[in-house]
Wavefront OBJ file of the C-alpha trace (Angstrom):
o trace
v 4.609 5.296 32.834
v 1.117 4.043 32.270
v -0.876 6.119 29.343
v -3.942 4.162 29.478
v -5.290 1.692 32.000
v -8.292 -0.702 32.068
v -9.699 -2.121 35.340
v -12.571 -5.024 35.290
v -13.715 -3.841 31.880
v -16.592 -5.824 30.630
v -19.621 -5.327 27.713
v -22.366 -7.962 27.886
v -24.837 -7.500 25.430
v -27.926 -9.546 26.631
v -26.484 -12.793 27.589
v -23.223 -12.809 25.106
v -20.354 -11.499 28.162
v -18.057 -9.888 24.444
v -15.237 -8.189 27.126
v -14.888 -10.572 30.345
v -13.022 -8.171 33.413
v -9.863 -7.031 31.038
v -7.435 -5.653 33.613
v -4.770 -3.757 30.796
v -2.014 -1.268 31.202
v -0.473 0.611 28.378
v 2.962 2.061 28.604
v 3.506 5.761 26.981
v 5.255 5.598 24.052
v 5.243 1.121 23.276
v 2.945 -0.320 20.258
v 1.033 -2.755 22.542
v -0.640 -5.510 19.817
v -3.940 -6.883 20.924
v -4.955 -10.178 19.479
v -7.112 -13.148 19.610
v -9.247 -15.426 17.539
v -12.410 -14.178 15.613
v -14.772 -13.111 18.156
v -12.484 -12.540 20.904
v -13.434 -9.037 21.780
v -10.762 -7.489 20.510
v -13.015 -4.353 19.010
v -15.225 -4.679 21.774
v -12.510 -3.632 23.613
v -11.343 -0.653 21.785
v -14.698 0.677 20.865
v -15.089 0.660 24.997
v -11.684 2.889 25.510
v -12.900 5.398 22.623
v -16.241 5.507 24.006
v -17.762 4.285 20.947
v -19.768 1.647 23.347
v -20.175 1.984 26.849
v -18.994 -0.664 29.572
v -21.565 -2.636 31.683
v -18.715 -2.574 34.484
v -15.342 -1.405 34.962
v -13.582 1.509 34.201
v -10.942 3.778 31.638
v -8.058 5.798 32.557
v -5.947 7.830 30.276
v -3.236 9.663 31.624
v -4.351 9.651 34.729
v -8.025 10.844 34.463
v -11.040 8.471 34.555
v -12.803 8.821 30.739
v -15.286 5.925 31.616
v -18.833 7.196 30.055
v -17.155 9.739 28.042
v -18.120 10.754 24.625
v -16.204 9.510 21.480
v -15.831 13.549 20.571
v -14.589 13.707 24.134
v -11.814 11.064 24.347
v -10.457 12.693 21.218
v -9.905 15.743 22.641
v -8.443 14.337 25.402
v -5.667 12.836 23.113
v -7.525 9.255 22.279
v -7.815 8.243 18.015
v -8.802 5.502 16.306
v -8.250 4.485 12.723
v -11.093 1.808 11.333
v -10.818 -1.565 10.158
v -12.038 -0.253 7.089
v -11.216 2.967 5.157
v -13.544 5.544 6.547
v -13.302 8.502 4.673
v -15.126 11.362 2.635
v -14.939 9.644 -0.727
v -16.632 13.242 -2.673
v -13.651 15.295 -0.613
v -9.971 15.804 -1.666
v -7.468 14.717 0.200
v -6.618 17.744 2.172
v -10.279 18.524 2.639
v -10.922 14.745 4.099
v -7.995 15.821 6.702
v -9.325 19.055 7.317
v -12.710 18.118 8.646
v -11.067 15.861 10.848
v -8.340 18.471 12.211
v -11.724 20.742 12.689
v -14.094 18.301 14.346
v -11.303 17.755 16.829
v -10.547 21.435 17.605
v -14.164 22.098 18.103
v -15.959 18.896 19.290
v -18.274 18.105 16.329
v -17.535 19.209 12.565
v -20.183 21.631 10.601
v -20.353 21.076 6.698
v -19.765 24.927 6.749
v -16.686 25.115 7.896
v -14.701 24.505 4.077
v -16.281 27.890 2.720
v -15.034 29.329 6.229
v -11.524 27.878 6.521
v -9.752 30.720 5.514
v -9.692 31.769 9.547
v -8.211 28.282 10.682
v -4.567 28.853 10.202
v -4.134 25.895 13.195
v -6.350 23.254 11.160
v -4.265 23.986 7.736
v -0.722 23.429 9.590
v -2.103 20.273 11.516
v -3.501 19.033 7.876
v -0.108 19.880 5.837
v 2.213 18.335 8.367
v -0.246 15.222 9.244
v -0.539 14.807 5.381
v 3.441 14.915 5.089
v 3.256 12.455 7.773
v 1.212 9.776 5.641
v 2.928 10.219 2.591
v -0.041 11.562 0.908
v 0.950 15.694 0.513
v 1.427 15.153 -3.102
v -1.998 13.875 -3.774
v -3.477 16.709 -1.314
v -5.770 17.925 -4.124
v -6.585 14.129 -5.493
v -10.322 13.468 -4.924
v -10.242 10.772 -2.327
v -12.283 8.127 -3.737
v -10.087 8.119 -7.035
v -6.939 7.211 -4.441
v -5.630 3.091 -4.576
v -7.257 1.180 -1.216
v -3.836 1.247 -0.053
v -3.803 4.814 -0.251
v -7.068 5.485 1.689
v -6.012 3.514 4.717
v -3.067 5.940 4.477
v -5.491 8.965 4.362
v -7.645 7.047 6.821
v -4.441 6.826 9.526
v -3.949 10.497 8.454
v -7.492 11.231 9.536
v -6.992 9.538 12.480
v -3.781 11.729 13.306
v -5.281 15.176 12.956
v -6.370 15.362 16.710
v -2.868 15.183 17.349
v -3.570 12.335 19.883
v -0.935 10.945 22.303
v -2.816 7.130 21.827
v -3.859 5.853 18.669
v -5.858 2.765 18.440
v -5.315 0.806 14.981
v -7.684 -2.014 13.740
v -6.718 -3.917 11.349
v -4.343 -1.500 9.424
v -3.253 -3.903 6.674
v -6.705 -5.929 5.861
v -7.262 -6.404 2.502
v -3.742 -5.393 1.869
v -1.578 -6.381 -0.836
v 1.726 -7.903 0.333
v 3.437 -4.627 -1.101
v 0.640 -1.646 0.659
v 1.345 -4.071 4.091
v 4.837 -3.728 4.080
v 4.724 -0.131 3.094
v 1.768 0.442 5.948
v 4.079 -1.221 8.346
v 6.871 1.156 7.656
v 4.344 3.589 8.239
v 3.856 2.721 11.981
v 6.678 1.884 13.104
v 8.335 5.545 11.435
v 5.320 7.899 13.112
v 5.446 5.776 16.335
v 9.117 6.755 16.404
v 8.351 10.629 14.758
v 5.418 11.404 16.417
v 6.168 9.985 20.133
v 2.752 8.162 19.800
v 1.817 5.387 21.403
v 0.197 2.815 19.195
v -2.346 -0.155 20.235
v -2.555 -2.489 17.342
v -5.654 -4.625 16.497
v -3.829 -6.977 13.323
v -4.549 -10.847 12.307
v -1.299 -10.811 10.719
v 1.046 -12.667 13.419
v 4.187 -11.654 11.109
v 3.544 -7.994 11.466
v 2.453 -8.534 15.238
v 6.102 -10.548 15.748
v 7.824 -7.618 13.816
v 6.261 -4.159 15.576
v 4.990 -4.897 19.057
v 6.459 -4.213 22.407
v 4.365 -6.243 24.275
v 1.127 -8.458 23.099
v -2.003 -8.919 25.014
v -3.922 -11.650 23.736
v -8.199 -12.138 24.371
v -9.999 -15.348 23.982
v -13.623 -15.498 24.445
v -13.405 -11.461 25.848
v -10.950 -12.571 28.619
v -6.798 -11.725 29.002
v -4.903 -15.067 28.667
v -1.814 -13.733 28.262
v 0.047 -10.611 28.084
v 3.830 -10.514 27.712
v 6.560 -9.615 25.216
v 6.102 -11.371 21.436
v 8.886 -13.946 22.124
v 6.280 -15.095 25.712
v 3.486 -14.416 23.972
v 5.075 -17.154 21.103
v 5.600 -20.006 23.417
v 2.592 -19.348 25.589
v 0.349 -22.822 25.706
v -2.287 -21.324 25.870
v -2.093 -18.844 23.604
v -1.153 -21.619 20.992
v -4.152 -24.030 22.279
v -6.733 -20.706 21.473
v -5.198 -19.682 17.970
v -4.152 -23.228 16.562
v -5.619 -26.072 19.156
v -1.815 -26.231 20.514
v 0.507 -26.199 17.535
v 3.135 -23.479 18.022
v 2.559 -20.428 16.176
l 1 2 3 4 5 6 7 8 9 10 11 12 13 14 15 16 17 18 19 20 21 22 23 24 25 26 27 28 29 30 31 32 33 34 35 36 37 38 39 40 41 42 43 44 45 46 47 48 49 50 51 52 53 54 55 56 57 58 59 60 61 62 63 64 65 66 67 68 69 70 71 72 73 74 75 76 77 78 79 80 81 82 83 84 85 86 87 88 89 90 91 92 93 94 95 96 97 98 99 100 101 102 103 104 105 106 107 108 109 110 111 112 113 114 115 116 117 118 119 120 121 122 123 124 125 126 127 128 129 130 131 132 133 134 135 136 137 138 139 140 141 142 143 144 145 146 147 148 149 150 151 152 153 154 155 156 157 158 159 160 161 162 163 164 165 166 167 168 169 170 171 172 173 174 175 176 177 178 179 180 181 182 183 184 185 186 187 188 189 190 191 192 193 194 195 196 197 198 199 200 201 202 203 204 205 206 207 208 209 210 211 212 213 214 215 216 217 218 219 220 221 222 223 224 225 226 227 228 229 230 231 232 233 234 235 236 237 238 239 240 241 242 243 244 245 246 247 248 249 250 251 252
């Protein structure tokens, strides 16, 4: 059963056409990869789905209702998170408090810098941050100030962040970027374990074909903001022209 469906999507920005009519369906509950060469669109296209930009044509779906036009604060209340390509957290906050914000700017649209001297009445937001904090691996280090954590740590806490709206769809860019091989490996342990915990489902924005190969259900692949190919990792492999846009035709 389709979770999330795009239909003619496309973001021009003056002249540059950056998402070219993407026609995608997500399954509930499969880690759909997206990749493509630099420049393909590829975070076009999930900044589009989280609202984070808004499409010069074509439309969103998520579980069955139209969030095309929809605020980011919005989509994530509908059940829609996204974890950054680059560790976006409160570096001055502890761990727990960095997850707490989160849990609270879901539950009420918009987060107030008031809220930590008020938590004491948000029972909800401290069981969502224990057990999404358990989740990451990172309960231990609840009261650790955040930017004293390793960078493979804070793309942990970032994911964890990410996972406090309890959403049913979380988008993933580049998880493992600037990684070292041991944080990758541990990161991809990571996803594949909540995919399978949580019930999420998981679109994955990652450079790294290995991982890709090792974690996806099915792989849709942009060049130059358009589909070429979508299909399961071993189609996806042979696919000419999937090989002609990453490597001018040498099998990946």
């Amino acid at each position: 059963m389709a979770i999330l469906e795009t239909h003619g999507l496309t973001k021009r920005f003056g002249g540059l056409t950056a998402v070219d009519d993407v026609d995608l369906t997500v399954d509930a509950g499969e880690t759909r990869a997206i990749i493509g060469p630099n420049g393909a669109g590829k975070s076009t296209f999930i900044n589009l789905v989280t609202g984070l930009l808004q499409p010069t044509e074509g439309s969103v779906t998520f579980d069955g209702t139209d969030i095309t036009g929809q605020e980011p604060h919005e989509i994530v209340q509908r059940g829609v998170s996204k974890s950054f390509q680059t560790a976006s957290i409160f570096p001055e906050m502890t761990v727990r408090e960095n997850v707490q914000m989160a849990a609270m700017a879901a539950e009420r649209g918009s987060f107030r810098f008031d809220f930590l001297k008020r938590r004491d009445s948000f029972t909800g937001v401290y069981d969502t941050t224990e057990e999404m904090l358990r989740a990451v691996e990172l309960w231990g280090d609840r009261d650790t100030n955040a930017a004293s954590l390793p960078y493979g740590d804070k793309r942990r806490l970032e994911i964890g962040i990410a996972l406090a709206s309890e959403p049913d769809l979380l988008f993933m860019d580049e998880p493992t970027a600037g990684m070292s091989p041991e944080e990758t490996d541990a990161t991809v342990d990571l996803v594949e374990r909540l995919q399978d915990e949580l019930g999420l489902t998981i679109v994955l924005v990652e450079h790294d074909m290995e991982i890709i190969f090792r974690i996806a259900d099915r792989i849709a692949v942009l060049n130059r903001g358009s589909v070429i190919a979508d299909a399961t990792p071993d189609e996806v492999q042979g696919d000419p022209d999937v090989q002609e846009a990453y490597l001018g035709g040498v099998e990946l």
